[in-house]
C-alpha positions as CSV (number, residue, x, y, z in Angstrom):
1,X,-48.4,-40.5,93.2
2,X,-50.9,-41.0,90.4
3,X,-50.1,-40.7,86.8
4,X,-50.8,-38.1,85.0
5,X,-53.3,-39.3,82.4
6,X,-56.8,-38.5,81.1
7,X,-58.9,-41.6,81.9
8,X,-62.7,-40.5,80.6
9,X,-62.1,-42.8,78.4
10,X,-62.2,-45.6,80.5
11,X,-65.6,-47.6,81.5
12,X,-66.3,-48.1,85.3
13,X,-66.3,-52.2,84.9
14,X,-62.9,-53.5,82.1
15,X,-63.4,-56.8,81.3
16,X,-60.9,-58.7,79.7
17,X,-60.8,-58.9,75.7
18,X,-61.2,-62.8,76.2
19,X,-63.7,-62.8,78.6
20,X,-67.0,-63.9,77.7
21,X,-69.6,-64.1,81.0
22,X,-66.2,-64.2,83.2
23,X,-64.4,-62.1,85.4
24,X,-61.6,-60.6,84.3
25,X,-59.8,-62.7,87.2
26,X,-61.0,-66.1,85.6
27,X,-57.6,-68.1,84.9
28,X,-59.4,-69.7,81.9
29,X,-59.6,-66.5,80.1
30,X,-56.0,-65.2,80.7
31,X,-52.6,-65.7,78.7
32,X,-49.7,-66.6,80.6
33,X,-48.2,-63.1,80.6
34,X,-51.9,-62.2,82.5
35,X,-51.9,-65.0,84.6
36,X,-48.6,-64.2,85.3
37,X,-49.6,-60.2,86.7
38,X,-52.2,-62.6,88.8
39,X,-49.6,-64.8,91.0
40,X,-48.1,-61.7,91.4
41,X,-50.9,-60.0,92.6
42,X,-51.7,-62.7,95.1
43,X,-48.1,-62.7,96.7
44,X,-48.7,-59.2,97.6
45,X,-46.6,-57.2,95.2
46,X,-48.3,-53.7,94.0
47,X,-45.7,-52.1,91.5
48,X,-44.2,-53.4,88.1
49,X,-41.0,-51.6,87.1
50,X,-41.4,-51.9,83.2
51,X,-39.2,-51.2,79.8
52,X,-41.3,-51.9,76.9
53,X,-39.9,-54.1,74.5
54,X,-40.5,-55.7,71.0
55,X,-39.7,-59.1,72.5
56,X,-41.4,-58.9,75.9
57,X,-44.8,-57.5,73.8
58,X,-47.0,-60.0,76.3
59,X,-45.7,-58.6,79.6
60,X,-46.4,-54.8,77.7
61,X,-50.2,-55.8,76.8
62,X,-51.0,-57.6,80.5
63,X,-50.2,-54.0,82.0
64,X,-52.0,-52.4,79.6
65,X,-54.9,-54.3,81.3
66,X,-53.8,-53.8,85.0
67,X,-53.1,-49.9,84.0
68,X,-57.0,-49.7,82.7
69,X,-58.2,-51.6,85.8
70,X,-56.6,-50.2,88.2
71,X,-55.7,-53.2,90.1
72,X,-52.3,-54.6,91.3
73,X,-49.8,-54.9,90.6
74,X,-49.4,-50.9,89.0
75,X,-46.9,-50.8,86.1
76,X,-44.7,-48.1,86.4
77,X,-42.8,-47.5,82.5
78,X,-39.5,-46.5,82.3
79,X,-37.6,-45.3,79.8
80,X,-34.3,-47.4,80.3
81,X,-33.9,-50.6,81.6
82,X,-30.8,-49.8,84.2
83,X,-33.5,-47.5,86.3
84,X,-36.1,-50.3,85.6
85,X,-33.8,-52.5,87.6
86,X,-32.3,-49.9,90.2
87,X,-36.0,-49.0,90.9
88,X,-37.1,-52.5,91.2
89,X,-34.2,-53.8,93.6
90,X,-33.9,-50.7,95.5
91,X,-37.7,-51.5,96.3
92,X,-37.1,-55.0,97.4
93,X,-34.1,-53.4,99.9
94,X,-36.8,-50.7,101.3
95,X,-39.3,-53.2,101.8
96,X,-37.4,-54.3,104.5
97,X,-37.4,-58.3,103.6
98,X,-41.2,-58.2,102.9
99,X,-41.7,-57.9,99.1
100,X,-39.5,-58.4,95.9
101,X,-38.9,-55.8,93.5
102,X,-40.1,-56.8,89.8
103,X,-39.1,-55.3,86.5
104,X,-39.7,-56.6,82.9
105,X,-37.3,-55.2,80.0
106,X,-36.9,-57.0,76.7
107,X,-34.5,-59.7,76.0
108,X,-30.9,-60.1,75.2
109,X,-30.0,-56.2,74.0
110,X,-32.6,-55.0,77.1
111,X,-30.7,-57.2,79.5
112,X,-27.7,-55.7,77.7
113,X,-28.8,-52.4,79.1
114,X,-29.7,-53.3,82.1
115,X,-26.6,-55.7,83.1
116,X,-24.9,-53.0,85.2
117,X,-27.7,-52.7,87.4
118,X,-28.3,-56.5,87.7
119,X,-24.9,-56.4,88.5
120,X,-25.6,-53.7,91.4
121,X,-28.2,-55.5,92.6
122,X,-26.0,-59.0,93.1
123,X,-23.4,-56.7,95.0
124,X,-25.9,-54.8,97.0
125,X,-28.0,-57.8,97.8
126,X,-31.0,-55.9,96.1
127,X,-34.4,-58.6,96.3
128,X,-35.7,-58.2,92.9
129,X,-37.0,-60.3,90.0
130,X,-36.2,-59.8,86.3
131,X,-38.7,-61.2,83.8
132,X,-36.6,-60.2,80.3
133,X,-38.7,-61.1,77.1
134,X,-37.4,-63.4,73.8
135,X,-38.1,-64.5,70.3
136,X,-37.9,-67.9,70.6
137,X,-36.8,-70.7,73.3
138,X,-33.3,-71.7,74.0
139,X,-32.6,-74.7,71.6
140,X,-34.6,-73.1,68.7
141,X,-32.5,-69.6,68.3
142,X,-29.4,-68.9,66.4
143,X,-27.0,-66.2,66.9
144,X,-28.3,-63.2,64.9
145,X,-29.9,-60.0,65.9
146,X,-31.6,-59.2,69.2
147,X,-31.2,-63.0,69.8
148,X,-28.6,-65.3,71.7
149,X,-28.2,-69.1,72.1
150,X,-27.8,-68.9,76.0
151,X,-29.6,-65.7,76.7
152,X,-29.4,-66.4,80.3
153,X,-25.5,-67.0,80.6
154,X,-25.6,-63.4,79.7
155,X,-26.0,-62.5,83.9
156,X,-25.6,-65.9,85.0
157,X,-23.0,-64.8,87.5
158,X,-24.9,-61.8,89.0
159,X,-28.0,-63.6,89.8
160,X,-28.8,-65.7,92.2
161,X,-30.5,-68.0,90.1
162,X,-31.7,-67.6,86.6
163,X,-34.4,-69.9,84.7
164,X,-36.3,-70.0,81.7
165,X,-40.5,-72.0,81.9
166,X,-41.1,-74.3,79.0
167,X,-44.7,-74.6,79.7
168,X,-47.2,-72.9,81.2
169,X,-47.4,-75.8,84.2
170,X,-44.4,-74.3,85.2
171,X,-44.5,-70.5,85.3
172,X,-46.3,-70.7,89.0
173,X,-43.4,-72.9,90.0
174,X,-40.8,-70.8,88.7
175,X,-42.1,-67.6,89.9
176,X,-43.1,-69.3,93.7
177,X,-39.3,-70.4,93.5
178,X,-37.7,-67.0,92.2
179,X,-39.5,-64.7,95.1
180,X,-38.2,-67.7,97.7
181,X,-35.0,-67.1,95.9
182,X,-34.9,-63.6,96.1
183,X,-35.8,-63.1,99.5
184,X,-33.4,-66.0,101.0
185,X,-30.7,-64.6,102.9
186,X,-28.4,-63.2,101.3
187,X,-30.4,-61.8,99.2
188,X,-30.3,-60.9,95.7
189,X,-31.7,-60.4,92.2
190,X,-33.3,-63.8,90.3
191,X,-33.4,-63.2,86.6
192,X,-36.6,-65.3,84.3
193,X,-36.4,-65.6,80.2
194,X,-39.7,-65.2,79.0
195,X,-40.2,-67.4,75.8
196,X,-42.7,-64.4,73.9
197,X,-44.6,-67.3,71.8
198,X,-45.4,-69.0,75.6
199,X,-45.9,-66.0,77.6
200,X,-48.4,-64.5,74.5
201,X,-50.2,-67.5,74.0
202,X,-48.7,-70.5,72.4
203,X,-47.3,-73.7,74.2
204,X,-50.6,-75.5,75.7
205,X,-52.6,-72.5,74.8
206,X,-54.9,-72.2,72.3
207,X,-55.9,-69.2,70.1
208,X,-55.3,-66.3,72.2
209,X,-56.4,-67.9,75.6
210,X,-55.7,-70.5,78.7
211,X,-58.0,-73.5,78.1
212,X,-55.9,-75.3,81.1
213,X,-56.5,-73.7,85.1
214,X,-52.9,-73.5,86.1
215,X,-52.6,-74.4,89.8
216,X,-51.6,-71.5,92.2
217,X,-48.8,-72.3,94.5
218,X,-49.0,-71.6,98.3
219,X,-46.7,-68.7,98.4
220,X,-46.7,-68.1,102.2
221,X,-45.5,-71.9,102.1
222,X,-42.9,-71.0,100.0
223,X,-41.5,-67.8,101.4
224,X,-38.6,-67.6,102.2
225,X,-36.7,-70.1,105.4
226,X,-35.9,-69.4,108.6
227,X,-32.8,-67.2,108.6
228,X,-29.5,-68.7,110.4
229,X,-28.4,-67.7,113.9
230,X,-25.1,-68.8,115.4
231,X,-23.8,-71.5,116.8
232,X,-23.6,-71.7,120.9
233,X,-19.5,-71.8,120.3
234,X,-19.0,-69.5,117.9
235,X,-20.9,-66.8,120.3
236,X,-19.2,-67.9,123.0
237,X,-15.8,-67.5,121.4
238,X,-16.5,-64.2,120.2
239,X,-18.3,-62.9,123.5
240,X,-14.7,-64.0,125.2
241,X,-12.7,-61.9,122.8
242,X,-15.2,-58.8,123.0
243,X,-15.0,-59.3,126.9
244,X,-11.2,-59.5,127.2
245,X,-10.2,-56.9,124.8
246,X,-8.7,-53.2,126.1
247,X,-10.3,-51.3,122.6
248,X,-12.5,-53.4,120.6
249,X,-14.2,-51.9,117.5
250,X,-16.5,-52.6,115.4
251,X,-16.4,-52.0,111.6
252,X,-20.1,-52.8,110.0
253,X,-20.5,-52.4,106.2
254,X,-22.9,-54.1,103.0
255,X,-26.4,-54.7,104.2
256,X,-25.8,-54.9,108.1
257,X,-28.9,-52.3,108.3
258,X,-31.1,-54.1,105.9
259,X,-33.2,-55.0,109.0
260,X,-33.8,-51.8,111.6
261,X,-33.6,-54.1,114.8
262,X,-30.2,-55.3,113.9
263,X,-29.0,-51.5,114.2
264,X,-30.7,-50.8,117.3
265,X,-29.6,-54.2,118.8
266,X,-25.8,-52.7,117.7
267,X,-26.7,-49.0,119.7
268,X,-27.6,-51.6,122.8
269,X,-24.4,-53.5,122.3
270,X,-22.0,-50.7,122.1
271,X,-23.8,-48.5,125.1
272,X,-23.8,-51.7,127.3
273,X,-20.1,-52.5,126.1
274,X,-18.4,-49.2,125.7
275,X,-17.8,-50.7,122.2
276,X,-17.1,-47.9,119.1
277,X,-18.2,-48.5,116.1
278,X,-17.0,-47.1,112.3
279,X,-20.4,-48.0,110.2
280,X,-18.2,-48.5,106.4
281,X,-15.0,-47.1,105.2
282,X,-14.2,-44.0,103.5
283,X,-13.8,-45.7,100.3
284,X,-17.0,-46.8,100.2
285,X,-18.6,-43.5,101.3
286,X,-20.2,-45.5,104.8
287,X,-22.0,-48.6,103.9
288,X,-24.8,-49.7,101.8
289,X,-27.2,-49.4,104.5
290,X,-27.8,-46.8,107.7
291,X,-25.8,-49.2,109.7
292,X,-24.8,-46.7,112.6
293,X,-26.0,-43.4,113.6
294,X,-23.7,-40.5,113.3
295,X,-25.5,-39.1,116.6
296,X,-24.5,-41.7,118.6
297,X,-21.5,-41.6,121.4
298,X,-20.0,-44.7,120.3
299,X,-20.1,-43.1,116.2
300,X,-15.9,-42.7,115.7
301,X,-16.3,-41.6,111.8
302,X,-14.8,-44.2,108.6
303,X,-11.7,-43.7,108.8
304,X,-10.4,-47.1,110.3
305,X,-7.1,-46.3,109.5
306,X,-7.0,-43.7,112.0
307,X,-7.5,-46.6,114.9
308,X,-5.1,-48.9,113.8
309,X,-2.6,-48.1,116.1
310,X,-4.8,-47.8,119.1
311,X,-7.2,-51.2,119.3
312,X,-6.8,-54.7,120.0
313,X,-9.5,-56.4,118.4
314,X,-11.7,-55.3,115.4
315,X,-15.4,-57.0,115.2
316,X,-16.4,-57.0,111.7
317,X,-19.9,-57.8,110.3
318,X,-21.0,-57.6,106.6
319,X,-18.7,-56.0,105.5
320,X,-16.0,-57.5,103.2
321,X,-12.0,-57.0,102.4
322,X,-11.1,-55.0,105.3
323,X,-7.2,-55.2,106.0
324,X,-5.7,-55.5,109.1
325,X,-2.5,-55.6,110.5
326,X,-1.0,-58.5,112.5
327,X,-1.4,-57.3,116.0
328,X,-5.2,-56.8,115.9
329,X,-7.4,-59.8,116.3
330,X,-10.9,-59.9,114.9
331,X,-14.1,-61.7,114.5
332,X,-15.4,-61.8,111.5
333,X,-19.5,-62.0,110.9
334,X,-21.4,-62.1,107.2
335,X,-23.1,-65.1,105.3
336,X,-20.3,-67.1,104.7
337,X,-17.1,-68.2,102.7
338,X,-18.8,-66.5,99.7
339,X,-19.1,-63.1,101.2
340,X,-15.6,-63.0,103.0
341,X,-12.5,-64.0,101.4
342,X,-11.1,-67.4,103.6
343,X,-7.5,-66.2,102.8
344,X,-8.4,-63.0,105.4
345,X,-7.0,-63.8,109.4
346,X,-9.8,-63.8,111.5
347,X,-9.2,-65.3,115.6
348,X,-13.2,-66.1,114.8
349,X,-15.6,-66.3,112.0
350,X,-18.9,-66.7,112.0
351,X,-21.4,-67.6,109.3
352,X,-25.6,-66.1,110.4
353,X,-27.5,-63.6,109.7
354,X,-26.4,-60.6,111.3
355,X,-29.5,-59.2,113.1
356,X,-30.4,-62.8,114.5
357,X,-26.4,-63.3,115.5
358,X,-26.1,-59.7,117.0
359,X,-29.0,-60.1,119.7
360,X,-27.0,-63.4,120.3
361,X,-24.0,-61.6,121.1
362,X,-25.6,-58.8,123.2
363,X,-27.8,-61.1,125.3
364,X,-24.7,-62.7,126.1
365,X,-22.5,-59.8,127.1
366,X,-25.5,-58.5,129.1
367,X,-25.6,-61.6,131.3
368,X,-22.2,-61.3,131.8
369,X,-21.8,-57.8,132.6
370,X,-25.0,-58.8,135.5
371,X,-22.7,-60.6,137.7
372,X,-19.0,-59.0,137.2
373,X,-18.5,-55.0,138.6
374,X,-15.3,-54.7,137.6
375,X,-16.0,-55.5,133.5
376,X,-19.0,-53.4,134.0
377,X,-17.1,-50.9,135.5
378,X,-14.3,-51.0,132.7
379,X,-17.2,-51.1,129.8
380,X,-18.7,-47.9,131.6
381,X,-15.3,-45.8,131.8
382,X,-14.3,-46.7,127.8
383,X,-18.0,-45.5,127.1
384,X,-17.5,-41.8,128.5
385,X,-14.0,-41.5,126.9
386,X,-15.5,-42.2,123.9
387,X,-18.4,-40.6,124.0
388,X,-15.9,-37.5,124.3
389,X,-14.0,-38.3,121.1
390,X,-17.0,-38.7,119.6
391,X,-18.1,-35.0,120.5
392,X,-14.8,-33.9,119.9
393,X,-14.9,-35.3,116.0
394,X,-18.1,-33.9,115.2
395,X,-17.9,-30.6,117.0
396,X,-14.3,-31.0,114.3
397,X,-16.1,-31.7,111.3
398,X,-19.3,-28.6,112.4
399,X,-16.2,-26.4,112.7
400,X,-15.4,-27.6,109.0
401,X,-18.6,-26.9,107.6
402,X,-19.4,-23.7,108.9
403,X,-15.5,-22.5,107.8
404,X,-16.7,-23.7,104.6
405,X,-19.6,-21.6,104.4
406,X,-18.8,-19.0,102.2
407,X,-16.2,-21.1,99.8
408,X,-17.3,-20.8,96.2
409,X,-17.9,-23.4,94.4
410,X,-19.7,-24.6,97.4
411,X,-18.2,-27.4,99.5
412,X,-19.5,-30.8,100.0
413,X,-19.4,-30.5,104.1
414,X,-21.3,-27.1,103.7
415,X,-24.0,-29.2,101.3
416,X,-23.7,-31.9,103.7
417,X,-24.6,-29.9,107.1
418,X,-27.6,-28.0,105.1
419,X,-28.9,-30.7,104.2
420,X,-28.8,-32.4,107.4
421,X,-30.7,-29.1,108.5
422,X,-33.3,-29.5,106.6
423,X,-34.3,-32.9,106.0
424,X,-36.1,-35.0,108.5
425,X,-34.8,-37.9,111.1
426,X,-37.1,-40.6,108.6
427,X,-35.8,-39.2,105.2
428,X,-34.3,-41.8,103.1
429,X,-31.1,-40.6,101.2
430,X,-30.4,-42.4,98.3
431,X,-27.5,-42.7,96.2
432,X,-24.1,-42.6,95.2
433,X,-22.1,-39.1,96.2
434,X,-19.3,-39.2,93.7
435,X,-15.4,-39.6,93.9
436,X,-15.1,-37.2,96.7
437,X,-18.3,-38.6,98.9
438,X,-16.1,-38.5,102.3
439,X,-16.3,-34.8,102.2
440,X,-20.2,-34.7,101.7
441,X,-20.3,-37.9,104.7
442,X,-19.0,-36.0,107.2
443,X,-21.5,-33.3,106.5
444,X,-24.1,-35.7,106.3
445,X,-26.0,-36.2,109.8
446,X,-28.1,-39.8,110.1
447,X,-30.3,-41.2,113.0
448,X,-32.9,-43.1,112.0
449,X,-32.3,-46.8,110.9
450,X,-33.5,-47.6,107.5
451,X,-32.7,-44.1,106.3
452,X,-29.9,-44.8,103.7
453,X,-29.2,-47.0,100.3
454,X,-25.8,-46.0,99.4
455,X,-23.6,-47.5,96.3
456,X,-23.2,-51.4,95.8
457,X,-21.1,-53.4,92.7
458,X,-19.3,-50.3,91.5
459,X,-21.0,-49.6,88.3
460,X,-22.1,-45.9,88.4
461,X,-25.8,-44.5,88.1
462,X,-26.5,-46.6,91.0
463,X,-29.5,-44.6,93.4
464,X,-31.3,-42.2,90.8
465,X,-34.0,-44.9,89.0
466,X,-33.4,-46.9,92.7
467,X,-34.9,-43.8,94.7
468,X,-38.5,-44.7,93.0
469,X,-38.6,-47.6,94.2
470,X,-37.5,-46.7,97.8
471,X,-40.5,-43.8,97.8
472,X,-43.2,-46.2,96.3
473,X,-41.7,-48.7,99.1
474,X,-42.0,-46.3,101.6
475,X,-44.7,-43.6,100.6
476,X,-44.7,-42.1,104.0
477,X,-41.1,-41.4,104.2
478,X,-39.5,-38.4,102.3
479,X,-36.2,-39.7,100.0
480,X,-33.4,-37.8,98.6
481,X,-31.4,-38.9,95.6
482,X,-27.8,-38.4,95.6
483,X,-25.6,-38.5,92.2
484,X,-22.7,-37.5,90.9
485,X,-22.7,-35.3,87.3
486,X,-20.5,-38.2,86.1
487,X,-23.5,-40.6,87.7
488,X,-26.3,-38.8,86.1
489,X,-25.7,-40.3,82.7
490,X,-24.7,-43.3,83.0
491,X,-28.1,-43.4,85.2
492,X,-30.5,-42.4,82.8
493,X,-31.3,-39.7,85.3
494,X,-33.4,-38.0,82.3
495,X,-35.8,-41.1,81.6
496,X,-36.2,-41.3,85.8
497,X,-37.4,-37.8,85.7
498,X,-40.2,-38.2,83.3
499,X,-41.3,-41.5,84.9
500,X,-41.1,-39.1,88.5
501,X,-43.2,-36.4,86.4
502,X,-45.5,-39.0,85.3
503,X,-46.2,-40.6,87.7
504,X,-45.9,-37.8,90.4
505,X,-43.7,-39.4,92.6
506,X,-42.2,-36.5,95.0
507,X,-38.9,-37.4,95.1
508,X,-35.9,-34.7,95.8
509,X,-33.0,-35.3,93.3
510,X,-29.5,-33.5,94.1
511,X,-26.7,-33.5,91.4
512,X,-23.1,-33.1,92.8
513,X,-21.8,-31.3,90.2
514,X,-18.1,-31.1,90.3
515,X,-17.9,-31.5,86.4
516,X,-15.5,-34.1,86.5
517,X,-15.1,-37.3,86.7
518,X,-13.3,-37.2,90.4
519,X,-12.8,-41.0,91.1
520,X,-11.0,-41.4,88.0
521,X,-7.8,-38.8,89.3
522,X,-7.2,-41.3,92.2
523,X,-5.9,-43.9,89.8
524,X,-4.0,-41.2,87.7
525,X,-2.6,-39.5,90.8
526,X,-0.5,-43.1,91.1
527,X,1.1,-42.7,87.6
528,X,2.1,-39.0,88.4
529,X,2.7,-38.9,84.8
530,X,1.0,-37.0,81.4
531,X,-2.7,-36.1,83.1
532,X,-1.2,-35.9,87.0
533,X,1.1,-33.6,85.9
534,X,-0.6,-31.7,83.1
535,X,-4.1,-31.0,84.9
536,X,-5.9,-33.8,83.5
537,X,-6.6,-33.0,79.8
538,X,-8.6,-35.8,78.8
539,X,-10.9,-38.0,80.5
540,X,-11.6,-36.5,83.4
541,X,-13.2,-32.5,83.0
542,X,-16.8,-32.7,81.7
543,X,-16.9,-29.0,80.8
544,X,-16.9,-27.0,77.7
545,X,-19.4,-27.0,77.3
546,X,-20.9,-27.2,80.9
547,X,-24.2,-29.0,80.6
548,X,-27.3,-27.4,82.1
549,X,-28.7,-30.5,84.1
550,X,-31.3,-28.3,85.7
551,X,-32.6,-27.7,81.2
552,X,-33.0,-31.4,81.2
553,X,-34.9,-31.9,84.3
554,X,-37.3,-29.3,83.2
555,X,-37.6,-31.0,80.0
556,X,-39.1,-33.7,81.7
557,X,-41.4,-31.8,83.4
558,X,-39.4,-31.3,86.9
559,X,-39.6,-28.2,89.1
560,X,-35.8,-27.4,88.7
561,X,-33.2,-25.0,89.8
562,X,-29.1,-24.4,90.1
563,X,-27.3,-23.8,93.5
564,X,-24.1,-21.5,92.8
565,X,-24.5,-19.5,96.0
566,X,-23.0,-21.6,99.3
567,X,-24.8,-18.7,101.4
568,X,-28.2,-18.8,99.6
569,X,-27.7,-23.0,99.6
570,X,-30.2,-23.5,102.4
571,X,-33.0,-21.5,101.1
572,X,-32.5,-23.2,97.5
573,X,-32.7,-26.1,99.3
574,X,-36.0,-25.3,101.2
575,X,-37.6,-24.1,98.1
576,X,-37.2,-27.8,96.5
577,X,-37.6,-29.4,99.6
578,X,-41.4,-27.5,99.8
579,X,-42.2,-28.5,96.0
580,X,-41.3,-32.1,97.2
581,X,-42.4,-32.4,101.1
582,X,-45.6,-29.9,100.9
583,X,-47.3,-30.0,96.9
584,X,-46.1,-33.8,96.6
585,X,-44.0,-33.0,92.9
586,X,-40.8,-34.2,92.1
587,X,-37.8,-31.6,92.3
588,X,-34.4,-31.4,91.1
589,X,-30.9,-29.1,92.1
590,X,-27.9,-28.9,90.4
591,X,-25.5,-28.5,93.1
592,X,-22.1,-26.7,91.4
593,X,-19.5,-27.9,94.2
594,X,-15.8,-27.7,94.6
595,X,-13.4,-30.1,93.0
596,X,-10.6,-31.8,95.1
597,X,-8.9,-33.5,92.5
598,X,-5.6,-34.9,93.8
């Protein structure tokens, strides 16, 4: 994953354009955009998602540097700033709670860009931190163009917090506070305004250069606090309704998986407990995170309507607005009040951090089940009739796929249980899998925890810039990104690939190309009126032309092909797969699958 760039040019030993007799790591000779690559550097982050701007020119120059030294952190440009964010978050969420993501894009029309995937980020709890350029401070500006009197109100309410340094004093203290931020449960993006005259030089600067040391906070001091477990009650309470209940079930959703241990402490849980679990709802394609593995005995699929009927309590943790009806009592676990709505019936509710509340639970359970045969005995029969529904549901949905084989255009199972085939139990898929995603789910095979970032916040695009920053997270794992035609735009999936040609990150892209906007038909199927009834004329066929996605990959210098064929799907897919997996390049498929529009 090194860029492709011709660097004879470039001495053994850079010093710094300021530097006289210094290294190029002495604070004295660095502006604050410099100094502030440095902190970052020393709290351990390697990669810099970047936009250049006309208003963050400081944050552009300081890479320059770090790009001609070689040292951390590594800018990576992109070409839009909605991947610069997706990429950025999505490596904060496959860093596992270690390590923000960190982008810089330019001020008020970059942050314009890039609000949808600052909005993503706040919804998918994405750890990131968004240093956006300006003109001038807040106080000094008028309204006028590329500027705005409270540039920060612009994504005030889809950041966690949002701040803009006056001084150079107090760019350490801000950035010490937005990675604490950031990586405080739950977590989310942190959003900086970068004043261009302070962060280039000005303020207590004088020419071009610090004459001032700043002071370099403690950062392991200031990571983030202990995370929350559960009150003694509140456990008890909820071990009593688990323990009494004929057919429990659990429903997990949102970030539940962020941490692997809290999805092998659920597999220990359910096995011990003959407890089924439904890991997200078909509307939201499964859950953010690989909360559940299809493979498991206790795995019942996502459709929780289906069980309705049939259970007596449903355990829910992170995962919000799930209805229920009257008769079913449930326990409700997430963050808190902000999370979950207080106006949904829950019998319990409580407020931790999932993977520290879970092993609560479980250790609980266990110690009960010790001492009492007849619970154990009752936990151990609901365990095998599940474990044969859950055979009996995939051996349903194999049946599917393989009937499915030979359908034309080919059919998201089909693409679903080839891929399954051929990727491995640690591949990472990424993405969002368009308005007809259930079909390609129950294709879609997963084992492994921390194998899966799936949509957050709604806003489309979501996954394609995000699935470089999962790889550089995790270089050892291979990842697959998942989009939607309708997704690829609205993505910049073009600028990703040049950065992924660039840069040679081997990353597998997949279009599901339905050419249509498919999620859209669901609300019009309501009306059952002009586009219901008359095939959808407008706003919903992309088609006529049909655009050659697989010309625009190449374009960008990505080994790229078109899957027509459902029979030859698998071999298409090994050829990429081999370009991605074996000579470490970037690869792209255009996938042309079946349409179920309502």
């Amino acid at each position: 994953m090194n860029p492709k760039k011709n660097r004879e040019d470039t001495v053994d030993s850079l010093s710094h354009p300021d530097t006289v007799n210094s290294s190029v790591n002495d604070p004295i000779s660095l502006t604050v955009a410099e100094a502030t690559l440095e902190w970052l550097k020393k709290s351990g982050l390697d990669y810099v998602f970047f936009n250049p701007d006309t208003s963050s020119v400081p944050f552009t120059d300081a890479l320059a540097w770090k790009d001609l030294t070689g040292e951390a952190p590594k800018p990576i440009m992109m070409l839009h700033e909605f991947p610069a964010v997706d990429a950025a978050y999505h490596y904060g969420l496959a860093s596992l709670g270690k390590k923000v993501g960190v982008c810089m894009i330019g001020g008020v029309v970059g942050t314009l860009n890039a609000k949808g995937a600052i909005y993503n980020a706040w919804a998918g709890f994405g750890p990131c931190i968004v240093f956006a350029g300006m003109y001038q401070m807040t106080g000094s500006r008028h309204r006028g163009a590329h500027e705005s009197v409270d540039q920060g109100g612009l994504v005030r309410e889809n950041v966690k917090w949002e701040t803009e340094p006056r001084t150079p004093e107090q760019v350490p203290q801000h950035i010490a506070r937005a990675i604490r931020e950031a990586l405080t449960e739950p977590w989310g993006p942190v959003y900086l305004t970068c004043n261009e005259r302070l962060f280039g030089g000005s303020g207590h600067l004088k020419g071009k250069t610090l004459r001032r040391p700043l002071s370099l906070p403690n950062f392991p001091a200031l990571g983030p606090p202990n995370q929350i477990a559960a009150s003694e009650t509140s456990v008890q309470a909820a071990v009593q309704l688990l323990l009494d209940s004929e057919l429990p079930l659990v429903v997990t959703g949102g970030m539940m998986g962020r941490y692997p241990e809290t999805v092998n402490t659920l597999m220990r849980l359910s096995e011990i407990l003959g407890l089924p679990v439904i890991p997200g709802t078909i509307s939201a394609h499964g859950s953010k995170t690989m909360n559940f593995p299809t493979t498991h005995p206790m795995f019942l699929g996502y459709d929780l309507d289906a069980y309705l009927d049939q259970i007596d309590l449903v355990f829910v943790i992170d995962q919000p607005m799930v209805k229920l009806p009257s008769h079913v009592h449930s326990i409700f676990l997430d963050w808190g009040a902000n999370f979950t709505p207080l106006d949904t019936p829950a019998n319990v509710r409580i407020h931790g951090c999932s993977n520290l509340v879970l092993a609560q639970i479980t250790a609980e359970i266990s110690r009960f089940l010790e001492t009492k045969n007849d619970a154990k005995q009752r936990a151990h029969d609901r365990f095998n009739k599940l474990k044969l529904e859950h055979e009996q549901l995939i051996q349903r949905w194999r049946t599917e796929a393989q009937d499915a084989k030979t359908k034309k255009p080919i059919d998201l199972i089909w693409l679903g249980y080839v891929l399954s085939k051929i990727k491995t139990p640690n591949t990472i898929i990424c993405g969002r899998y368009g308005g007809n995603g259930y079909q390609f789910m129950k294709g879609l095979m997963f084992t492994d925890p921390g194998t899966r970032y799936g949509p957050s916040g709604g806003h489309m695009g979501y996954g394609i810039g995000g699935a470089l920053g999962v790889k550089l997270a995790q270089p050892d794992q291979p990842v697959i990104s998942v989009m939607g035609d309708g997704s690829f735009y609205y993505g910049e999936a073009g600028a990703v690939f040049w950065t992924a040609s660039h840069y040679n990150i081997p990353v597998l892209f997949l279009t599901l190309n339905d050419r249509s906007y498919g999620a859209i038909t669901k609300g019009l199927a309501r009306y059952k009126r002009w586009s219901y009834q008359h095939n959808y004329p407008t706003g919903v066929w992309i088609r006529q032309p049909e655009i050659k996605f697989e010309a625009i990959a190449r374009a960008n210098g990505i080994w790229a092909t078109t899957a027509t064929e459902p029979l030859s799907l698998e071999q298409t897919l090994r050829d990429a797969w081999q370009v991605v997996h074996e000579d470490k390049q970037p690869a792209f498929v255009d996938v042309i699958c079946e349409n179920r529009l309502p």
